[in-house]
ZAKOL-358043 format. One record per residue (C-alpha): x, y, z. Coordinates in nm, 3 decimals. Example, Ala and Ser with C-alpha at 12.3 -4.5 7.8 and 13.67 -1.06 7.14 Angstrom:
2
+---------+---------+---------+
!       u !       v !       w !
+---------+---------+---------+
!   1.230 !  -0.450 !   0.780 !
!   1.367 !  -0.106 !   0.714 !
+---------+---------+---------+
END
This chain:
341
+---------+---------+---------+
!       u !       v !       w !
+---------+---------+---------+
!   0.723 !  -2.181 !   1.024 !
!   1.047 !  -2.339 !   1.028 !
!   1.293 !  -2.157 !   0.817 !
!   1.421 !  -2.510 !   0.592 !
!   1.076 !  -2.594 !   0.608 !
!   0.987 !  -2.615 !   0.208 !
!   0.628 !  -2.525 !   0.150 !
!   0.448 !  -2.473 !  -0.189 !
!   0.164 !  -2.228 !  -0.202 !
!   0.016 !  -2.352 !  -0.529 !
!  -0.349 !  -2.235 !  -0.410 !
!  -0.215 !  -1.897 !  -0.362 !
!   0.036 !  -1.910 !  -0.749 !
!  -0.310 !  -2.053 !  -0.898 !
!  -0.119 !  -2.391 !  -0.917 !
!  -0.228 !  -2.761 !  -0.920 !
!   0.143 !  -2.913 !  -0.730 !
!   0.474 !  -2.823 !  -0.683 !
!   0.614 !  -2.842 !  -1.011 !
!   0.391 !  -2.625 !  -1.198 !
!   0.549 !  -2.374 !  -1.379 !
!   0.330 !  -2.116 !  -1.188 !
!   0.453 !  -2.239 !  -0.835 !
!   0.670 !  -2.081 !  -0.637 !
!   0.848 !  -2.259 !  -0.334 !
!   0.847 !  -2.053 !   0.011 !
!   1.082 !  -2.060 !   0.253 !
!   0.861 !  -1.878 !   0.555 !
!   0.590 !  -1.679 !   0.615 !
!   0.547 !  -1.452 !   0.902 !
!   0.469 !  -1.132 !   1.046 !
!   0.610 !  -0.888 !   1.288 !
!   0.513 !  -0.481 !   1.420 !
!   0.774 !  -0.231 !   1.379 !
!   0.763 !   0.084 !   1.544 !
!   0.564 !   0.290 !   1.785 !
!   0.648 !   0.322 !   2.148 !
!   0.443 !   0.316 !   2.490 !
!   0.242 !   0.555 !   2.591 !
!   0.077 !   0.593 !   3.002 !
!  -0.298 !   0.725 !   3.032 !
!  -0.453 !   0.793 !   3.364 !
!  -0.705 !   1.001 !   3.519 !
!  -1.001 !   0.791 !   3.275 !
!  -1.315 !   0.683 !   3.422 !
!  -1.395 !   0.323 !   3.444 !
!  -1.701 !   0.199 !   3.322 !
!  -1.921 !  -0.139 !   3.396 !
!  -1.938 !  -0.364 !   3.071 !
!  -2.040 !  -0.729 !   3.021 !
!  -1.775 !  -0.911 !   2.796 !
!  -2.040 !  -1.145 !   2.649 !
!  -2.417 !  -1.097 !   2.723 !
!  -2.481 !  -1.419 !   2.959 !
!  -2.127 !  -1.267 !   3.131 !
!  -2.174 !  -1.042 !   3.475 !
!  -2.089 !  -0.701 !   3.451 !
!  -1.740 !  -0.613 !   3.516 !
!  -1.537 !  -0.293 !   3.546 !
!  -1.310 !  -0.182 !   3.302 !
!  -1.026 !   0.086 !   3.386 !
!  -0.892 !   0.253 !   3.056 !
!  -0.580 !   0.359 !   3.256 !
!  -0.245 !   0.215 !   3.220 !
!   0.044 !   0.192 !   2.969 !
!  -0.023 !   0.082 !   2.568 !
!   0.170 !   0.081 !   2.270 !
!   0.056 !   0.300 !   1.961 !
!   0.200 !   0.394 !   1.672 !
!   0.313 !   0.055 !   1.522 !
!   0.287 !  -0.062 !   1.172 !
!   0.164 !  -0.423 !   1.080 !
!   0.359 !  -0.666 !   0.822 !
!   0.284 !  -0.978 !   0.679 !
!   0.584 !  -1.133 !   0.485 !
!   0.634 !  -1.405 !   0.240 !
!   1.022 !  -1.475 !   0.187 !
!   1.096 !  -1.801 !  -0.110 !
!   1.353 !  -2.013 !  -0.082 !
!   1.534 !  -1.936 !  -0.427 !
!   1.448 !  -1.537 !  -0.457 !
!   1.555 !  -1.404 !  -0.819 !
!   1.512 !  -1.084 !  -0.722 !
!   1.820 !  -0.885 !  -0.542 !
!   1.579 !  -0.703 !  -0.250 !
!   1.262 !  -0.755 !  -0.120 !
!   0.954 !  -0.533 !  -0.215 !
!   0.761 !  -0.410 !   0.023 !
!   0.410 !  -0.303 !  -0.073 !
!   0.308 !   0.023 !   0.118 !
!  -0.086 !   0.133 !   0.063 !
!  -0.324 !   0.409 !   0.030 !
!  -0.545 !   0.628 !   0.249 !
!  -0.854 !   0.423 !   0.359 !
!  -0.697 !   0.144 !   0.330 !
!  -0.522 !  -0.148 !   0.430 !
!  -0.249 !  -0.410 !   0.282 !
!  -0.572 !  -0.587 !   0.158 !
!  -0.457 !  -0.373 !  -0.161 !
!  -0.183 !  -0.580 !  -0.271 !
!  -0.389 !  -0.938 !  -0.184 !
!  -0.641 !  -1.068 !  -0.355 !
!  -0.909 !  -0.877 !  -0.596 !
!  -1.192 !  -0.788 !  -0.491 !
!  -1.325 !  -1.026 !  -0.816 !
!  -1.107 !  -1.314 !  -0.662 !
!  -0.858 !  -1.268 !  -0.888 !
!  -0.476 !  -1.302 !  -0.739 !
!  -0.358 !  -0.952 !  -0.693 !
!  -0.057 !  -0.809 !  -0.694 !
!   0.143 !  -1.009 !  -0.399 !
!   0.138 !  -1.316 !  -0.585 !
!   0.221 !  -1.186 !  -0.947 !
!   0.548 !  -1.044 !  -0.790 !
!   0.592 !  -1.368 !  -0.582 !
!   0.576 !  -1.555 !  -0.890 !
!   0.853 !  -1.315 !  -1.061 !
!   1.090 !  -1.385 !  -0.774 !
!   1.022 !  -1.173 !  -0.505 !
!   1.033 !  -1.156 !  -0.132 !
!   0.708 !  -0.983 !  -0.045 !
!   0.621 !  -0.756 !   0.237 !
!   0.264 !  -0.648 !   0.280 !
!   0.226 !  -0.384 !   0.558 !
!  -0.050 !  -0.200 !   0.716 !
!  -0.012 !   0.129 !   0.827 !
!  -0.012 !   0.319 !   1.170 !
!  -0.414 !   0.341 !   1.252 !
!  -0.509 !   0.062 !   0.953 !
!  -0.604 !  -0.294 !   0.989 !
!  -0.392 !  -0.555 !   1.209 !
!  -0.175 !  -0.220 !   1.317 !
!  -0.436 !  -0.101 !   1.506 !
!  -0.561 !   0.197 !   1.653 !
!  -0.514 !   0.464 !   1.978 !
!  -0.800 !   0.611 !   2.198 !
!  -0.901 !   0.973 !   2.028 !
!  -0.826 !   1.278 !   2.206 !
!  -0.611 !   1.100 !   2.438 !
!  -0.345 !   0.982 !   2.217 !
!  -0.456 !   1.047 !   1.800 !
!  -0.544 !   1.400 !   1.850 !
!  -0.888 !   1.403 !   1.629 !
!  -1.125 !   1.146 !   1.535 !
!  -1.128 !   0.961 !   1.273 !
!  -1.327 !   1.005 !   0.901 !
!  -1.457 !   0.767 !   0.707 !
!  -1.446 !   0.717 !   0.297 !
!  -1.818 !   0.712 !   0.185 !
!  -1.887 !   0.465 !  -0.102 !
!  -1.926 !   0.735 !  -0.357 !
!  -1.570 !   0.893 !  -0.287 !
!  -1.411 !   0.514 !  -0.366 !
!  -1.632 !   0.553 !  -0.707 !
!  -1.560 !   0.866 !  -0.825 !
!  -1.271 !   0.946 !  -0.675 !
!  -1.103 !   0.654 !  -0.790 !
!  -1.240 !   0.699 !  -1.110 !
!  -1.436 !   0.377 !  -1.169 !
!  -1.715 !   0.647 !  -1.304 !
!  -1.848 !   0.960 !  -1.327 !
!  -2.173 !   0.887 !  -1.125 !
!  -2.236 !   0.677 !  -0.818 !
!  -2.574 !   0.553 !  -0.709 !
!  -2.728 !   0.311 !  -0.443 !
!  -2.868 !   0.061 !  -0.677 !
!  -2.538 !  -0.065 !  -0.854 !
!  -2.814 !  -0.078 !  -1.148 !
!  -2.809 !   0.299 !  -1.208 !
!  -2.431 !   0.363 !  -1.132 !
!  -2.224 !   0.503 !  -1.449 !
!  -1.878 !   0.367 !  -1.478 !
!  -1.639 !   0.567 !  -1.736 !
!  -1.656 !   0.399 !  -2.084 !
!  -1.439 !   0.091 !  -2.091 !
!  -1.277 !   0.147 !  -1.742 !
!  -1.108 !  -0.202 !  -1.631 !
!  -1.184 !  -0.186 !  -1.281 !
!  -1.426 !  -0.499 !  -1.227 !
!  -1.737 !  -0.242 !  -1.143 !
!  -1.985 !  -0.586 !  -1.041 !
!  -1.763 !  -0.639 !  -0.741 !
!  -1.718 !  -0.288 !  -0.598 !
!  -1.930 !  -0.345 !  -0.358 !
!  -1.677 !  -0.641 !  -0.222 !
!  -1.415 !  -0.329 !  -0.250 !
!  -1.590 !  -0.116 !   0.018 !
!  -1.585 !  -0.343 !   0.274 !
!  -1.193 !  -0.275 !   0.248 !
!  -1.205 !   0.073 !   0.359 !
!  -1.094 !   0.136 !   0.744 !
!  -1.124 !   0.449 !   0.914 !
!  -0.827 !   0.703 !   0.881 !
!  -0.685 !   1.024 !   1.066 !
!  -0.547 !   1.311 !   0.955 !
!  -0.306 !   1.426 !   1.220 !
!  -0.099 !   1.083 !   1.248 !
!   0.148 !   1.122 !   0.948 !
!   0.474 !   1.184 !   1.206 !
!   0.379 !   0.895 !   1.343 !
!   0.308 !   0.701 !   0.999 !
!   0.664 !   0.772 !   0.865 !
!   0.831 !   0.676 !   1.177 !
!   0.667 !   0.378 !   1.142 !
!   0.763 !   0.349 !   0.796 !
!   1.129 !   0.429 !   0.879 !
!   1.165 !   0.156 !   1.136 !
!   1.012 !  -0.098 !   0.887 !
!   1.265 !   0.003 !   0.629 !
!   1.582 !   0.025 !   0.880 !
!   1.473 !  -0.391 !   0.944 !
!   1.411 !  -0.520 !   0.616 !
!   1.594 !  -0.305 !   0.367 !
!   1.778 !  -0.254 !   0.156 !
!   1.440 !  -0.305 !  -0.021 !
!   1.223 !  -0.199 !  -0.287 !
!   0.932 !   0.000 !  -0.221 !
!   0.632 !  -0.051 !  -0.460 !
!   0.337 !   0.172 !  -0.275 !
!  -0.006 !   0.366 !  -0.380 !
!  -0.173 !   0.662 !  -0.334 !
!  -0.134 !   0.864 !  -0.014 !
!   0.183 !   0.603 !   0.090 !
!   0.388 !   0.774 !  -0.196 !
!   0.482 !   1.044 !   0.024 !
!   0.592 !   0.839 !   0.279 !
!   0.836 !   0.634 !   0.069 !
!   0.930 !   0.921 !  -0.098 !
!   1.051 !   1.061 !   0.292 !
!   1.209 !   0.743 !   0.365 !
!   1.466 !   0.713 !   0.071 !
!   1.542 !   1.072 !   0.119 !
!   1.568 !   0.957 !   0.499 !
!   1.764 !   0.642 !   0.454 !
!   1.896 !   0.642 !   0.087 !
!   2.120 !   0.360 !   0.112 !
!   1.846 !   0.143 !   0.240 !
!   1.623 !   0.227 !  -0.080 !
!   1.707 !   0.059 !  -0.446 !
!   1.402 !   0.141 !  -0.584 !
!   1.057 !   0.313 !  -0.586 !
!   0.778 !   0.223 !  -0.761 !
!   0.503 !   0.496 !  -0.669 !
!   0.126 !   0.394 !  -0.833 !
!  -0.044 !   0.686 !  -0.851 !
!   0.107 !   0.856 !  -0.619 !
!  -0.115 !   1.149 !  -0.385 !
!   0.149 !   1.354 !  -0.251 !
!   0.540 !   1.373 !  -0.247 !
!   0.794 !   1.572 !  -0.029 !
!   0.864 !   1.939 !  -0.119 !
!   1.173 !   1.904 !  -0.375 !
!   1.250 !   2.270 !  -0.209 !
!   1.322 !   2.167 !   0.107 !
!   1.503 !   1.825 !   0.035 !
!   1.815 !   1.778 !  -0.050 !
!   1.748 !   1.566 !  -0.384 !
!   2.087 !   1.484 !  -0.447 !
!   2.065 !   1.193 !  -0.236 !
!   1.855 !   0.991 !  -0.391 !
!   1.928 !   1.103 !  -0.749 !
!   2.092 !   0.713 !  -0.724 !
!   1.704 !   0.568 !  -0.605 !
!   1.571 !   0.449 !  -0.970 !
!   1.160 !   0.591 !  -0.944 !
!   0.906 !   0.459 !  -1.175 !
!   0.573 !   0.697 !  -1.166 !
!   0.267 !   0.518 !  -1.312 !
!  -0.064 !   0.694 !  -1.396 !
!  -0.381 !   0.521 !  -1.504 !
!  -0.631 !   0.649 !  -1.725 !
!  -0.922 !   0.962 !  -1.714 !
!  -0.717 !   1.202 !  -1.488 !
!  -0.860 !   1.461 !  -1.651 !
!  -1.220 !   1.388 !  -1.553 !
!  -1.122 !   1.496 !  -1.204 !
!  -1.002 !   1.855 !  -1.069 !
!  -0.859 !   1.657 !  -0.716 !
!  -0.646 !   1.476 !  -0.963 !
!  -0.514 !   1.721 !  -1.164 !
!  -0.448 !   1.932 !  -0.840 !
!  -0.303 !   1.562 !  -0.658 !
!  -0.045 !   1.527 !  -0.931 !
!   0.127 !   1.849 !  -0.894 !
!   0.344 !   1.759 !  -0.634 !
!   0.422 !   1.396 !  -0.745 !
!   0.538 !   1.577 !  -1.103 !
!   0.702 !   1.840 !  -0.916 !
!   0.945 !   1.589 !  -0.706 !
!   0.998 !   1.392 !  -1.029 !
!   1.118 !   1.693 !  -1.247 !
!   1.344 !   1.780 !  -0.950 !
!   1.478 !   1.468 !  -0.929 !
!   1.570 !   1.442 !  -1.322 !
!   1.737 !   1.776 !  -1.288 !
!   1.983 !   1.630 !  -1.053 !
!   2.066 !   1.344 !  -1.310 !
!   1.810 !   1.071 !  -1.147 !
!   1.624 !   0.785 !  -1.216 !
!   1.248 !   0.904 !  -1.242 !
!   1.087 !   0.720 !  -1.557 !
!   0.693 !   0.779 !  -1.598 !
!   0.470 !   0.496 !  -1.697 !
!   0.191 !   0.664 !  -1.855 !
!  -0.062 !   0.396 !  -1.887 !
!  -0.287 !   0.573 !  -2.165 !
!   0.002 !   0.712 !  -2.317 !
!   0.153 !   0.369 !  -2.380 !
!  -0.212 !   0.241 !  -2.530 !
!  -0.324 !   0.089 !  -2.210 !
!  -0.623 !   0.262 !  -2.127 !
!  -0.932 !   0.243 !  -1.861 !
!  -0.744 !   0.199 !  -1.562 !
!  -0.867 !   0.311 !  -1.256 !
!  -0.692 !   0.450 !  -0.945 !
!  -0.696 !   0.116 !  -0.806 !
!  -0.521 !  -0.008 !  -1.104 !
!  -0.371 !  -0.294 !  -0.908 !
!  -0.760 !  -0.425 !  -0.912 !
!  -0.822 !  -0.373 !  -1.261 !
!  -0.930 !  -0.632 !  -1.517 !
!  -0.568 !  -0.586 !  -1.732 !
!  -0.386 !  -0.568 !  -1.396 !
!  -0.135 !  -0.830 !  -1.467 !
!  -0.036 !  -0.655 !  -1.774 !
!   0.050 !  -0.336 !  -1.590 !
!   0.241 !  -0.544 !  -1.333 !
!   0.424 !  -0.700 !  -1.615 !
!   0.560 !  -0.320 !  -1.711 !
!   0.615 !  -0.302 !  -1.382 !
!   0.859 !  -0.595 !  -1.337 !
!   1.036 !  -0.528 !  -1.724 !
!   1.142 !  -0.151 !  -1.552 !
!   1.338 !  -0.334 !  -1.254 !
!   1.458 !  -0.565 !  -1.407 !
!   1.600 !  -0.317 !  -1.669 !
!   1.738 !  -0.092 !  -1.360 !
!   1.934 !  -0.402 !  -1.185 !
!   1.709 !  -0.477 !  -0.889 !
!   1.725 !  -0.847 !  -1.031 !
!   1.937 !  -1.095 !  -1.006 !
+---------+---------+---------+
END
């Protein structure tokens, strides 16, 4: 898209024409891969395949150079921004940007509430999710992959205490605000993860935040730890973190916190942590890297959803009925910590 081209995306703001009060006016949209490097695999058998099934067979030789280890972005950049950086929306394990997009209810999801607030938006999939792609296993990930079972996303997530088959018999916790008749449309977001790729995940991250930052990094779940690692990487490049329920942080022992005791963190928690012993055991080292970082003078404000009478919130808060209304906390903290204009 041409840069001076104006566009209005009033399907996408939930708009009826340009000058709606809920439009927004874009200035591009694009996408680009950052990261990774090439990588030469030989010695593979070929094999005979047919490309289509009225196609002859062909040979195919595996061998030969690739490139692994990129991360995906989409980005949506508006053409009178009233925010100072652009966020950049970093997801979970299991999944894909597809967090950040629409619900799985059709409701607009997070990209466009922040889009309507002002924001340059960057929606990313990780190394080994969605339009990022994927290496051959052993030859370049070093396992195979595992996959999230439908029961894990329900329980897990805390949409209920018990899952079942027939979405008839399945017991969601008692006014949760995740929309429970679609979570069926929610599985089919899962991908297929690794566990042995996260060097290669927050190198990915790195080079993402090294071209678009200085930035904002709102991200979820098993991404907090690797935009926790970048600021303390590159702490110039990072004005702000927002971590959603964040599964993991760096080891406040063996970081040097005082450099990003000038990042501004927001920690946000939804509601029935205390149904699940993964939680409670998840949240130690998220609380641990935010005490350490308010003992060197920090930033590191805690959004405690139940706390602050919001309650039924699942992990996937950004999904939940009231999700607009968390967002809106959201966007009152930066503005409040000067990452508006």
């Amino acid at each position: 898209m041409n840069p001076r081209t104006l566009v209005c995306l009033a399907a996408l703001a939930g708009a009826t024409g340009c000058a709606s009060t809920d439009g927004y006016q874009v200035r591009e949209v694009g996408s680009f891969h950052a990261g990774g490097s090439q990588v030469s695999l030989s010695g593979l058998p070929e094999r005979e395949i047919r490309l289509t099934p009225s196609a002859p067979a062909i040979k195919v030789n595996p061998n030969g150079d690739f490139e692994t280890g990129q991360l995906y972005v989409q980005y949506v950049s508006l053409v009178a921004p009233r925010a100072r950086y652009p966020l950049l929306m970093w997801h979970g394990g299991g999944l894909t940007g597809v967090t950040w997009e629409t619900k799985p209810d059709g409701a607009p999801g997070w990209q466009q509430y922040f889009l309507r607030q002002g924001h340059d938006v960057y929606v990313s999939d990780a190394v080994e999710r969605g339009r990022a792609s994927w290496s051959r296993y052993p030859e370049v990930f070093t396992s195979e992959p595992f996959f999230r079972p439908k029961h894990e996303g329900w329980e897990l997530f805390r949409i209920g205490p018990k899952y079942d088959t027939d979405p008839a018999r399945r017991v969601a916790y008692p006014g949760v605000q995740f929309p429970t008749q679609a979570f069926d449309q929610f599985a089919k977001q899962v991908v297929p993860r690794w566990a042995t790729n996260d060097v290669a995940i927050q190198a990915a991250y790195d080079a993402l935040v090294t071209r678009a930052c200085p930035c904002v990094i709102l991200v979820h779940s098993q991404g907090a730890a690797f935009a926790l690692q970048a600021a303390l990487n590159a702490p110039a490049k990072i004005k702000g973190i927002v971590a959603v329920e964040p599964g993991g942080a760096p080891d406040p022992g063996r970081s040097d916190m005082s450099r990003v005791k000038g990042v501004p963190h927001l920690f946000v928690w939804g509601d029935n942590l205390s149904q699940s012993d993964l939680w409670s055991k998840l949240r130690v080292a998220p609380d641990k890297y935010r005490a350490a970082l308010l003992a060197e003078g920090g930033t590191a404000d805690l959004l405690d959803l139940p706390a602050q009478g919001i309650r039924g919130n699942s992990h996937m808060l950004m999904m939940d009925r009231n999700s607009d209304q968390v967002a809106a906390r959201v966007q009152a903290w930066m503005a409040a910590n000067g990452l508006m204009k």
